[in-house]
N, CA, C and O atoms as CSV, one atom per row, in Angstrom:
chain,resi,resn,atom,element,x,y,z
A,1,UNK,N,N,-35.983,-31.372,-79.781
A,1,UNK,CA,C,-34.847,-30.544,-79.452
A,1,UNK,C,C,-35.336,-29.108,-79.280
A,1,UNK,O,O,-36.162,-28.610,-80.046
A,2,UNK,N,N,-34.823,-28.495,-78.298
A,2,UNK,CA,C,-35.159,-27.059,-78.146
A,2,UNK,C,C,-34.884,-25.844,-79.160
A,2,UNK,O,O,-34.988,-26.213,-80.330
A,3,UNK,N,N,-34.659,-24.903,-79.051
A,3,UNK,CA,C,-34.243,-23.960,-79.640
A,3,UNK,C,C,-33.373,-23.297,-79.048
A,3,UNK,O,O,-33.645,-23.440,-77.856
A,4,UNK,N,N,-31.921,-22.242,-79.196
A,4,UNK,CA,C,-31.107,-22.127,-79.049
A,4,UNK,C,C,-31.511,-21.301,-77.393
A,4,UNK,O,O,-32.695,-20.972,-77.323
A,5,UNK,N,N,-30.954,-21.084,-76.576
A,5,UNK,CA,C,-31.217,-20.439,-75.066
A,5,UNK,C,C,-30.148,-19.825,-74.786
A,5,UNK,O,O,-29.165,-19.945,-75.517
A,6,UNK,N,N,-30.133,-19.142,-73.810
A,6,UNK,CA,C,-29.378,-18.631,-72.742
A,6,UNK,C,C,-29.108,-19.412,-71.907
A,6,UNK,O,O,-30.124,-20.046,-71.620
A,7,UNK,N,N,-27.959,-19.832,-71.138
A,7,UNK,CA,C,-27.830,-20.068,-69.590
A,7,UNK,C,C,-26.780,-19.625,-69.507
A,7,UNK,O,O,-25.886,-19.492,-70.342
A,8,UNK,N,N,-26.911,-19.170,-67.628
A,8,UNK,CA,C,-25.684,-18.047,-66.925
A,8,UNK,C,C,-25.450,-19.360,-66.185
A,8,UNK,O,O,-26.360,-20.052,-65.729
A,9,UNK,N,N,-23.994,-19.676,-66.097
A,9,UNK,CA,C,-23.265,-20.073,-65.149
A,9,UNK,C,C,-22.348,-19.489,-64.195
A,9,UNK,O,O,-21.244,-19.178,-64.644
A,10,UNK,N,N,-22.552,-19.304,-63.118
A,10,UNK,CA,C,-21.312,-18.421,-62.322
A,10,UNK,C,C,-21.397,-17.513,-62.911
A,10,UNK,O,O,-20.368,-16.844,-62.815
A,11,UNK,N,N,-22.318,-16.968,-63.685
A,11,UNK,CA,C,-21.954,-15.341,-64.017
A,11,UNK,C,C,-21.088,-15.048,-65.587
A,11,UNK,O,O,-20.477,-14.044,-65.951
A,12,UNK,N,N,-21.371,-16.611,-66.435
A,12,UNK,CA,C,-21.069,-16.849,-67.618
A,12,UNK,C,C,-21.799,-16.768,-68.377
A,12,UNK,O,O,-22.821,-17.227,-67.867
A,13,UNK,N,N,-22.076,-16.370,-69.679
A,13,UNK,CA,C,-23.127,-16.856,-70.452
A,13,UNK,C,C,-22.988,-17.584,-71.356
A,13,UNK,O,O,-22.225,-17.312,-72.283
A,14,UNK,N,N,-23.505,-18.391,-71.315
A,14,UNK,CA,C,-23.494,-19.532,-73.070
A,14,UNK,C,C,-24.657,-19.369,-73.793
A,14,UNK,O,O,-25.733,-18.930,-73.386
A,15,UNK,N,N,-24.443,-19.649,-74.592
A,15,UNK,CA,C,-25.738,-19.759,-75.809
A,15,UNK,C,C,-25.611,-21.159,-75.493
A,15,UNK,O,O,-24.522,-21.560,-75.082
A,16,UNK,N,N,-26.912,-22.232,-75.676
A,16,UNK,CA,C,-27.343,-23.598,-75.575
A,16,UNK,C,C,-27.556,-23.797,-76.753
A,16,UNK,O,O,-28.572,-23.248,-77.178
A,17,UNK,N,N,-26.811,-24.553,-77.666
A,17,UNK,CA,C,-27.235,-24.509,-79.430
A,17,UNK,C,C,-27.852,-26.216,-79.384
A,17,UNK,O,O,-27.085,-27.138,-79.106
A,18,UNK,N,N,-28.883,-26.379,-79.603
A,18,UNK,CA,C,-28.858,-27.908,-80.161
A,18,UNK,C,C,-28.656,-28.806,-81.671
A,18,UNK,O,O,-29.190,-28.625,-82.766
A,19,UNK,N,N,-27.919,-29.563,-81.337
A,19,UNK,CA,C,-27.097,-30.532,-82.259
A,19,UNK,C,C,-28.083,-31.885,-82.762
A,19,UNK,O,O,-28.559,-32.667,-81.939
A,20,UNK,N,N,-28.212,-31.962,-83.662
A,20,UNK,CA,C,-28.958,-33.212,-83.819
A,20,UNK,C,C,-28.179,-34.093,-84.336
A,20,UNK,O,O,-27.139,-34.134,-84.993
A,21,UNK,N,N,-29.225,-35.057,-83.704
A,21,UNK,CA,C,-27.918,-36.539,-84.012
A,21,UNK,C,C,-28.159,-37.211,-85.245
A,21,UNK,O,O,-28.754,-36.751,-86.220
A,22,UNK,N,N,-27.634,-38.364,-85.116
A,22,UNK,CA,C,-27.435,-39.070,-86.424
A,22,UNK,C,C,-26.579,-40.120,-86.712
A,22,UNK,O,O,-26.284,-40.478,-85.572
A,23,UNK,N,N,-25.938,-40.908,-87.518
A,23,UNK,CA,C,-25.444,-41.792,-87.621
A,23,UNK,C,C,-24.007,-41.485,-88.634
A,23,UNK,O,O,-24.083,-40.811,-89.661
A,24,UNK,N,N,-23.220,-41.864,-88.329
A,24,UNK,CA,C,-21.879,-42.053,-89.346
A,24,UNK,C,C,-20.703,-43.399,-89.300
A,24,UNK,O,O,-20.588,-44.194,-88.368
A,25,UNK,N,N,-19.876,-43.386,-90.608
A,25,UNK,CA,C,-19.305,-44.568,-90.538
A,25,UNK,C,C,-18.060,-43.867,-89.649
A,25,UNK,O,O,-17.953,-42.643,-89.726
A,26,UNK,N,N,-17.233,-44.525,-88.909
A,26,UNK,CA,C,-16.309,-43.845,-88.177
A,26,UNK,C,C,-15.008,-45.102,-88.152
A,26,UNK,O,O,-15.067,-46.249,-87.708
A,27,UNK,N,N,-13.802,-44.339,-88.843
A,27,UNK,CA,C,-12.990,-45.229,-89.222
A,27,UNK,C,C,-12.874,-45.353,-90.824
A,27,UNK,O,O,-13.556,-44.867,-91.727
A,28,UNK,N,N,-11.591,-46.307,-90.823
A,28,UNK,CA,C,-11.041,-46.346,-92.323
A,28,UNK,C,C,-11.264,-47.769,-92.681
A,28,UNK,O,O,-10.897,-48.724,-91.997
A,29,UNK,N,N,-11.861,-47.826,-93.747
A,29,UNK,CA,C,-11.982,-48.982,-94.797
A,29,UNK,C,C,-10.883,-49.963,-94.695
A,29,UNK,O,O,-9.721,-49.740,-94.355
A,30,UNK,N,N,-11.455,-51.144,-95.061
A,30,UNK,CA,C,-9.894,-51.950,-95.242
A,30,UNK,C,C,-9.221,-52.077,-96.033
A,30,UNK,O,O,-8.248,-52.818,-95.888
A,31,UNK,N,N,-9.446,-51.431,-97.168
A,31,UNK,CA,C,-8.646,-51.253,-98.443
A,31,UNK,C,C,-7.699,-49.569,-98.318
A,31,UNK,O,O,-7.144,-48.925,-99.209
A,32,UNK,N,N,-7.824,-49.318,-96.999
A,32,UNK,CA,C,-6.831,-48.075,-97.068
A,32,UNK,C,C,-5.997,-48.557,-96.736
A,32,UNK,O,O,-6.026,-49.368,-95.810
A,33,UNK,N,N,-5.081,-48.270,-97.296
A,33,UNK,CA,C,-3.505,-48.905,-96.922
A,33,UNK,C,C,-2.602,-47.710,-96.245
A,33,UNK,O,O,-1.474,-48.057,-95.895
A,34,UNK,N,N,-2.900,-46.618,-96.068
A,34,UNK,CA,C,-2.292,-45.720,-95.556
A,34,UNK,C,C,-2.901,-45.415,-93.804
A,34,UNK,O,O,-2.355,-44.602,-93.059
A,35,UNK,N,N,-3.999,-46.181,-93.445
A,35,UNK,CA,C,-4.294,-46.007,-92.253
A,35,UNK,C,C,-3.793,-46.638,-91.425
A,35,UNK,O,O,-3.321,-47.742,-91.696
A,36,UNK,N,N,-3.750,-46.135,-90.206
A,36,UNK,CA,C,-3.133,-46.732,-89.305
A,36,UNK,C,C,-4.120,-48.033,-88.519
A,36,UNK,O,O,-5.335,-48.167,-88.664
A,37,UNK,N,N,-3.214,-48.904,-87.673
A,37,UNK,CA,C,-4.048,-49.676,-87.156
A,37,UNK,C,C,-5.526,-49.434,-86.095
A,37,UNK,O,O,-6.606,-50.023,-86.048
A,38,UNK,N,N,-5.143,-48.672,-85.585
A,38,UNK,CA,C,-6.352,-47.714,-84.204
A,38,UNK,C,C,-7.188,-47.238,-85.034
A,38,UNK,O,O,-8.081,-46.675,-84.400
A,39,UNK,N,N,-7.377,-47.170,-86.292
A,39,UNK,CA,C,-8.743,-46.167,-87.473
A,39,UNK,C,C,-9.383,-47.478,-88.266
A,39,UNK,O,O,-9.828,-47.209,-89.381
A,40,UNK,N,N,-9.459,-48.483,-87.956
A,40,UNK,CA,C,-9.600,-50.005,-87.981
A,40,UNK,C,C,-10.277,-50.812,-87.060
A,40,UNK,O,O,-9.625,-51.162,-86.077
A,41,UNK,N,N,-11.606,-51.240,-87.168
A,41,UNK,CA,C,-12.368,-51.156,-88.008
A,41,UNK,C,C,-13.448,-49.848,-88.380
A,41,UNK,O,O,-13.960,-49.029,-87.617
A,42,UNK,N,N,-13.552,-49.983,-89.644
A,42,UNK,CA,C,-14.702,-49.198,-89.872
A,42,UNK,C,C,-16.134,-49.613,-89.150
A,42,UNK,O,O,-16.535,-50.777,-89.179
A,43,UNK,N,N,-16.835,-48.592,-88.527
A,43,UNK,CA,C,-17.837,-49.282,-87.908
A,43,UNK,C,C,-18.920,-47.843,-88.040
A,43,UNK,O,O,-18.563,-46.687,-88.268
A,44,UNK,N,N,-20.307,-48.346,-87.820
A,44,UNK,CA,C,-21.406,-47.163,-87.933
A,44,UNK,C,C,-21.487,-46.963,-86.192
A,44,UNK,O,O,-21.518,-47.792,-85.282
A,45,UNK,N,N,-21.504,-45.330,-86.203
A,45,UNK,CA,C,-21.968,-44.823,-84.962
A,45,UNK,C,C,-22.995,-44.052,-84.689
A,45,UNK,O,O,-23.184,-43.131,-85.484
A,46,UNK,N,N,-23.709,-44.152,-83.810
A,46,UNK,CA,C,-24.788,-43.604,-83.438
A,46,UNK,C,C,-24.814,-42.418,-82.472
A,46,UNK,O,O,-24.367,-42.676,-81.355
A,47,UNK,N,N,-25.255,-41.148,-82.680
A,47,UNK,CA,C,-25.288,-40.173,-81.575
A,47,UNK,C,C,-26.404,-39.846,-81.421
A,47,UNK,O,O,-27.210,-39.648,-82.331
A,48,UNK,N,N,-26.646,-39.726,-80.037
A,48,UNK,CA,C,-28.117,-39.084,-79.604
A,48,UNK,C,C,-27.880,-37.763,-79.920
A,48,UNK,O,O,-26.725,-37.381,-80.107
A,49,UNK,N,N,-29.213,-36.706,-80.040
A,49,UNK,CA,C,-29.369,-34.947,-80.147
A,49,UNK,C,C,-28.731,-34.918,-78.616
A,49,UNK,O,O,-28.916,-35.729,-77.709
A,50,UNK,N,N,-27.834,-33.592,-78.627
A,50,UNK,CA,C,-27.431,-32.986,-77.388
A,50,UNK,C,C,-27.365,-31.630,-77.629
A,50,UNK,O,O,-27.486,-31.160,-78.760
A,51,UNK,N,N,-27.148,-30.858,-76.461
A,51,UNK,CA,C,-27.248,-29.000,-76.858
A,51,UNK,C,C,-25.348,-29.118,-76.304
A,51,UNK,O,O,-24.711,-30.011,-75.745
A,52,UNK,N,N,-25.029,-27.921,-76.742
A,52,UNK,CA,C,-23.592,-27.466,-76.766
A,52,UNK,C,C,-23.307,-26.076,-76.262
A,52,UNK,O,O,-23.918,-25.259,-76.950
A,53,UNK,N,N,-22.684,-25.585,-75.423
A,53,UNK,CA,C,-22.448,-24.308,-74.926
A,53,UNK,C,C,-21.703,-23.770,-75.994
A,53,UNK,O,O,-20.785,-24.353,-76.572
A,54,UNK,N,N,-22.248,-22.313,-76.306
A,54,UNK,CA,C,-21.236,-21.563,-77.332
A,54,UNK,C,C,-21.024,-20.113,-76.524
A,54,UNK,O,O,-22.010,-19.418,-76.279
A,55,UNK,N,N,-20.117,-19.833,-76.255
A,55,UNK,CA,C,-19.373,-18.488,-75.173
A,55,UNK,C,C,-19.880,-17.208,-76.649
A,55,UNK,O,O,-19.730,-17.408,-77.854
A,56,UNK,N,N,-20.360,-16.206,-76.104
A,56,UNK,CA,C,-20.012,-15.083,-76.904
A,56,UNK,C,C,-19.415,-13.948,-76.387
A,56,UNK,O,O,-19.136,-13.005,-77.128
């Protein structure tokens, strides 16, 4: 992963921050009884590293 950059778009600037990835459980357990059906199942997700525009 890089280190944080500059890029001008159209005469914009962003800072390029990079994000590293990682894994999480995403979703609610089945013993929550207060969740709704759509947060069901709990399952592990995977994200690749990506960079993120931050405006200053």
């Amino acid at each position: 992963m890089t280190d944080p950059h500059k890029e001008i778009v159209k005469g914009c600037e962003f800072w390029m921050i990079p994000v590293e990835g990682g894994a999480f459980e995403m979703g609610s357990p089945d013993n929550d009884t207060e969740a709704a059906s759509y947060e069901k199942p709990q399952h592990q997700v995977t994200v690749s590293g990506f960079t993120s525009g931050n405006t200053r």
